[in-house]
N, C-alpha and C positions, 0 to 999 in steps of 0.2 A: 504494500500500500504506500502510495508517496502522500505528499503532505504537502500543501500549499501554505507558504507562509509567507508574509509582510513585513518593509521596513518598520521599524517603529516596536516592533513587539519582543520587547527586550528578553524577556523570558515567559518558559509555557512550564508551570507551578504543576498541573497533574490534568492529565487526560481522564477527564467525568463521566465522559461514553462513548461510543463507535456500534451508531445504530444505521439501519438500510434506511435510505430516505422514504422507501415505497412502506416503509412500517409505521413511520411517526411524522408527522406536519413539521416543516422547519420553529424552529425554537424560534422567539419572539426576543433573546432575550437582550442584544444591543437595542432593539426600541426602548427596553425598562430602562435599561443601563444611564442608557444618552437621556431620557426626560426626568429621572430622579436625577442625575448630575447638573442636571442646567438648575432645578428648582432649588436644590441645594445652593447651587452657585449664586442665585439670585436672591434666597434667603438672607446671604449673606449681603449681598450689596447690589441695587435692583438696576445698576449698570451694567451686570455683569450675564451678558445673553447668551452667551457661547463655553464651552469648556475649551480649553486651549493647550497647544504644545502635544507633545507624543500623546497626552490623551483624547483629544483630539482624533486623530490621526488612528488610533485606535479606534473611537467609533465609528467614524466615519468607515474602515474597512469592515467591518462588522458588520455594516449597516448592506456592505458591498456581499457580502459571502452569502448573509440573509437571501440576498436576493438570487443569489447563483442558488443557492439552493432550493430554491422557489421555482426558479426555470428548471430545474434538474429535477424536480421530484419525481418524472416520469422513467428516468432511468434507472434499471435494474442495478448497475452497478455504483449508484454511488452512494457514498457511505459520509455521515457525518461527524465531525469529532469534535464534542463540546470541550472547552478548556477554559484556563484560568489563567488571566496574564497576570505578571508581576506587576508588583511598582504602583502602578493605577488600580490593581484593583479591579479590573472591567475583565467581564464573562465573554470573552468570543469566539466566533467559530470557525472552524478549518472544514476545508472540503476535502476530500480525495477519492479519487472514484478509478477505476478500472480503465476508464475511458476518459482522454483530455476533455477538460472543461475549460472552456475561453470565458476570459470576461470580455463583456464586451466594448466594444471599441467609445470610448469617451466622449460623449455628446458635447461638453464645452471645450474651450481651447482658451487657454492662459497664457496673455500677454503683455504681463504690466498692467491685465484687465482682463473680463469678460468681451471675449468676441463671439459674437451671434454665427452660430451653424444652420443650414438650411437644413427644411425637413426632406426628409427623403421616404422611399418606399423601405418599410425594413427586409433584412438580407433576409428573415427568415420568415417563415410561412404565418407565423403567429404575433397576432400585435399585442403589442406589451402596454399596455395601459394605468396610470397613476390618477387615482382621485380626489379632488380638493374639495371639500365639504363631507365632514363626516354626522351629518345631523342626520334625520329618521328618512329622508330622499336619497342620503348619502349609501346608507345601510340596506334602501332597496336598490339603489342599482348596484350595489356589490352581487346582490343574488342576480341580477339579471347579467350581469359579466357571465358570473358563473355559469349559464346558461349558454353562453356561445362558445363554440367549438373552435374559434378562432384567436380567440382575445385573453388573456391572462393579467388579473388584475397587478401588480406588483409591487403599489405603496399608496398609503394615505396620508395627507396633510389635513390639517383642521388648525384656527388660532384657540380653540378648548384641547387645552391639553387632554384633557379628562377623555374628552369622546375621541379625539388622537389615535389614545391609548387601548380603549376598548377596541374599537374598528379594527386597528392594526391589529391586534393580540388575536381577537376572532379571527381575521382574515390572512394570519401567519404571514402578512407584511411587514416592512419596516413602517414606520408613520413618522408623520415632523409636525411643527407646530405654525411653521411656515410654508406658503405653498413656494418663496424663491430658493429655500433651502432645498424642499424635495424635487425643485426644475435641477439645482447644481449639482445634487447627488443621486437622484434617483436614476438609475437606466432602464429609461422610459420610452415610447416610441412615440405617445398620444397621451394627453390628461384629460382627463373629464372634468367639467364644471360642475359644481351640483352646491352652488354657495348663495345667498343674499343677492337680488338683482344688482343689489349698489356694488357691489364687487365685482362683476363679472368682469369690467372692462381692462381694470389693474390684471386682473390675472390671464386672461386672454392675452394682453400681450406682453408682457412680460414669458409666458408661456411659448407665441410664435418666435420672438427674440433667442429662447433656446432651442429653437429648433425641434417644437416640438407640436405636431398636430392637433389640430381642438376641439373636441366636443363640450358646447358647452347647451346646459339645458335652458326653457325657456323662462323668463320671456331674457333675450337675448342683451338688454341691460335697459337703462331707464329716459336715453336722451339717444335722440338723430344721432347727434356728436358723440357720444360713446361708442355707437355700432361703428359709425366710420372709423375711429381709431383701430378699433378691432378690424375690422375687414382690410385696411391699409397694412395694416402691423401682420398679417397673414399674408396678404400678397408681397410683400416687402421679404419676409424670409422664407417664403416659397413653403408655406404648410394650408394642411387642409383645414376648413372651420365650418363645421356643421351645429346648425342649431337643431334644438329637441324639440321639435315640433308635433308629436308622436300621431297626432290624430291623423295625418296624412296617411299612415299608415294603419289604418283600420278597415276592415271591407266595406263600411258602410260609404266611407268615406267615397270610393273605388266606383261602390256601387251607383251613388248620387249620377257620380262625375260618366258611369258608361249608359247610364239614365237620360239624363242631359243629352248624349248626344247621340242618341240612337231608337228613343221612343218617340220620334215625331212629336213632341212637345212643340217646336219652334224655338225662336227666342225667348232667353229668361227675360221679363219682364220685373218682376220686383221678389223679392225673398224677406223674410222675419224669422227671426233666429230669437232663442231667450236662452239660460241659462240662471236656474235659479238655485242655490247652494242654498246646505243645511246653516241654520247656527251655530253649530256648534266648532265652527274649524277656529283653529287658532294658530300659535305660531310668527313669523315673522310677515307671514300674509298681511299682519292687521296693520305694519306700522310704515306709511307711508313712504318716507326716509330710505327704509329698506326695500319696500320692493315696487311703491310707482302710486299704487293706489288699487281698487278695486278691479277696475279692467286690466289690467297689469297681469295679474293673476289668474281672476275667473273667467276674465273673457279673451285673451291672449287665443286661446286655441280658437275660439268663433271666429275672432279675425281672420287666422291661419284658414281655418276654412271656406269661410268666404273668399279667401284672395286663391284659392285652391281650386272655387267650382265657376268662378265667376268672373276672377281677372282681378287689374289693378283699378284702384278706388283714387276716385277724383276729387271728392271732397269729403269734409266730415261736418256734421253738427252733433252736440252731446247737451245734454243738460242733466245734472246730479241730482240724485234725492235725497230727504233728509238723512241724518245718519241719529237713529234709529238707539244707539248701543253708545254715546260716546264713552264708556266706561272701559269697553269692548275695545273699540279703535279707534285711531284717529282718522280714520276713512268713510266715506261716505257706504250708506248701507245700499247704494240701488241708483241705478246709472243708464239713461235709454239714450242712443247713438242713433243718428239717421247717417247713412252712408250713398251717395252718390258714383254710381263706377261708371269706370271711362270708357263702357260700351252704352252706357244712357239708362242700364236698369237702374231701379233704386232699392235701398235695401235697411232696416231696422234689427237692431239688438238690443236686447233690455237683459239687464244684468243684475241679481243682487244671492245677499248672503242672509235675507232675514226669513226663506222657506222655513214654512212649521213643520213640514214632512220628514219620514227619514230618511228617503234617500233624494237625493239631486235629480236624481231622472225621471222622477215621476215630471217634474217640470222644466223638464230640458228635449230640445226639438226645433225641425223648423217646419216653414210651409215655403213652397217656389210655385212664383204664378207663372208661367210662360204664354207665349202665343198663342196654343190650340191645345191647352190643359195645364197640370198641374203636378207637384211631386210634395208627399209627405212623409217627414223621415219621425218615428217616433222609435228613441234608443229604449224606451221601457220594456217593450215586446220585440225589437228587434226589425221592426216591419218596415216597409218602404210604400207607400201606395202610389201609382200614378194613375190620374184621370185625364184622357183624353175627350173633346167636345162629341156628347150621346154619346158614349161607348161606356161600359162597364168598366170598373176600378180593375185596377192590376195590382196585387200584392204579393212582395215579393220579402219571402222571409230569408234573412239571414243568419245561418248558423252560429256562428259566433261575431262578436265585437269588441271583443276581453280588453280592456288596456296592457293588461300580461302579453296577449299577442300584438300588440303596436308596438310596445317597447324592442319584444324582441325582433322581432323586423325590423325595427329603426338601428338598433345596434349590431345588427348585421349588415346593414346596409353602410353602412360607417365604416366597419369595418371592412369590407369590399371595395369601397372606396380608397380605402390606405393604400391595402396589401396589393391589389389589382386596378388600382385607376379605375375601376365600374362607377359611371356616372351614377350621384346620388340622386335622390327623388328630391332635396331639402340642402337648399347652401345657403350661405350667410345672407345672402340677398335676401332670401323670403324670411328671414329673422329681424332683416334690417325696414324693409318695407311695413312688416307687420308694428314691428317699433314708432313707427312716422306715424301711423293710424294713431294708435294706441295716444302719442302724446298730442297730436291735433287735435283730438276727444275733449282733451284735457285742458290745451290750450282755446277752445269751442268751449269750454264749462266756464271758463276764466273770464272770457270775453263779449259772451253771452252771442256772438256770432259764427259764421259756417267758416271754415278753414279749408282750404283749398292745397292740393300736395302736388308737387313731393315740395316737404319741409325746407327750410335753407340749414341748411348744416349745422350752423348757430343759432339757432332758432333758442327762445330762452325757454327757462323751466316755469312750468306754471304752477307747479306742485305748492309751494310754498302759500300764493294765494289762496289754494284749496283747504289749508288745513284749519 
């Protein structure tokens, strides 16, 4: 058996065990190592961010083996050897396996500084992906990773140490407490967003910067001017950036859209859409600050859909309803949008969070008037109905519409996209567009007049006045 070992690790005190990686999940325990030594260190004096000098150096390669052994765990011959370094004190671990194991090749490059690498296709068949947000969204798209055949999750950031700590531990990743720490260390191919809208923008590009692909989920951040930095900051270091817009990928969705244009309907003429949420959600939804406001959230996906069966939208009018709960939120509890598109149909959304019911779909749907009939989509029962003029209803049931299956389609398609260049269904564009909507509603509520798009870039924040 040979042994892989690092500069830095002055002495190896007693080998703890030399178990088959196919037997036990890689050891978490540089993640403990590294978060109880910063907390300590910071106990001590709240300048002090980092551990430093060969211990240092020691976590960091820890944090490095963790993850070799994380890509490795599929192989039969490789064997792990827990140990105990001198000096510092820090538990880390050696690989050695039958068969060479490469690390792999260094995604920054140091030069008197951080210089930005382009994203590339990675060499190997399988994308390796890091996620920043370990909150209760965080935790489900860990399970839906685990669900693709393609994609291997390989570390966690969160600024809550605490949830950091958990995710990674469950997830037998490394974890940081910063997402620039886990872009410098992590050997990543792609990160996934899964944070606060008000964050998206910082970490998106600070993310394309290292050379590193993006998935970020929606709604895609909270101003014009944020998406463009993001979208700039992608095309600038040549990586891909897909927003989560999942509902695209639903069959209903599919269904509308092969509906539209193949039942002799005609032209869409006008559509109404609602979406009416329970009370009971909570979370960072409610606080304006963080995530835009009511449409931001509850109705980001209607947008997405409408811009999906109908095209781009030429202007907006919103007006706000009372808010209902301010105990609840700083946000308005209920919100109706008239939408004007730039094929001449016209179209309505009404939006709120004060349903008494217990589920959202009991009141969630729309109706489309066309030229020689009509389409109703009701997600309660799954149905579609189209009415043609004198002719009998057509109903058409659909099997499933799980958001379980949106997601995973969506993150296959993402992934297809990396590893294979297969055009995606959902690029930053229609995350950016739907963004322009979203805050013309906004700046239409502010103003008490219709707003007319696309946005200027600088366009100001109306948020403020809303609250």
């Amino acid at each position: 058996m040979t042994h892989q070992h690092w500069a830095g690790a002055h002495q190896v005190v007693d080998v703890i065990a030399a178990i088959n990686a196919d037997q036990v999940a890689p050891s978490p325990l540089a993640n403990d190592h590294v978060l109880r030594t910063r907390e300590h260190e910071e106990s001590k004096s709240p300048a002090a961010h980092h551990v430093s000098g060969e211990f240092e150096k020691l976590a960091v390669q820890g944090r490095r083996l963790a993850r070799l052994c994380r890509g490795c765990h599929r192989s039969p011959g490789l064997q792990i050897i827990a140990a105990t370094a001198g000096g510092a004190g820090s538990r880390i671990l050696h690989a050695a396996s039958s068969r060479s194991v490469a690390e792999p090749e260094a995604r920054r490059v140091r030069n008197g500084g951080d210089q930005a690498v382009s994203g590339s296709v990675p060499e190997s068949s399988r994308l390796r992906i890091a996620l920043v947000g370990a909150g209760g969204f965080g935790t489900y798209t860990c399970e839906l990773i685990d669900r693709q055949p393609e994609i291997d999750l390989v570390g966690v950031a969160d600024t809550d140490g605490g949830k950091a700590r958990r995710l990674g531990n469950d997830r037998a990743v490394p974890y940081w407490t910063d997402h620039r720490a886990l872009l410098d260390e992590c050997d990543c191919d792609a990160v996934a967003i899964v944070t606060t809208h008000s964050t998206h923008r910082d970490i998106a590009v600070d993310a394309a910067a290292a050379g590193r692909h993006i998935f970020c989920e929606k709604t895609m951040a909270i101003t014009v001017a944020e998406c463009h930095d993001m979208v700039e900051a992608a095309d600038a270091h040549g990586v891909k950036l897909m927003v989560g817009h999942k509902r695209r990928f639903r069959p209903a969705s599919a269904a509308l859209r092969r509906a539209l244009g193949t039942a002799g309907l005609g032209r869409p003429l006008a559509v109404n859409i609602r979406g009416f949420f329970g009370r009971r959600i909570t979370g960072f939804w409610r606080e304006r600050s963080l995530c835009g406001g009511l449409l931001y959230w509850a109705g980001v996906h209607d947008v997405d859909t409408l811009r999906y069966l109908f095209g781009e939208v030429a202007s907006v009018y919103a007006v706000l309803g009372p808010k209902f709960r301010p105990e609840v939120s700083d946000q308005e509890d209920a919100i109706s949008v008239a939408l004007t598109f730039q094929s001449g149909m016209v179209g309505s959304l009404q939006v709120s969070t004060f349903y008494p019911m217990a589920t959202y779909q009991t009141a969630f749907g729309f109706d489309i008037v066309c030229e020689r009939g009509g389409i109703s989509y009701n997600p309660h029962d799954l149905s579609i109905t189209t009415q043609l003029e004198d002719q009998p209803s057509g109903v058409v049931r659909l099997e499933h519409n799980s958001p379980d299956g949106a997601y995973d389609t969506e993150w296959s398609s993402f992934a297809a996209w990396v590893l294979r260049d297969e055009a995606p269904v959902l690029t930053s564009e229609d995350g950016l567009r739907c963004v322009e909507i979203l805050q013309a509603a906004y700046l239409s509520a502010a103003t008490g007049s219709r707003v007319d798009l696309p946005l200027d870039r600088n366009e100001r924040r109306p948020f403020d006045d809303l609250s």
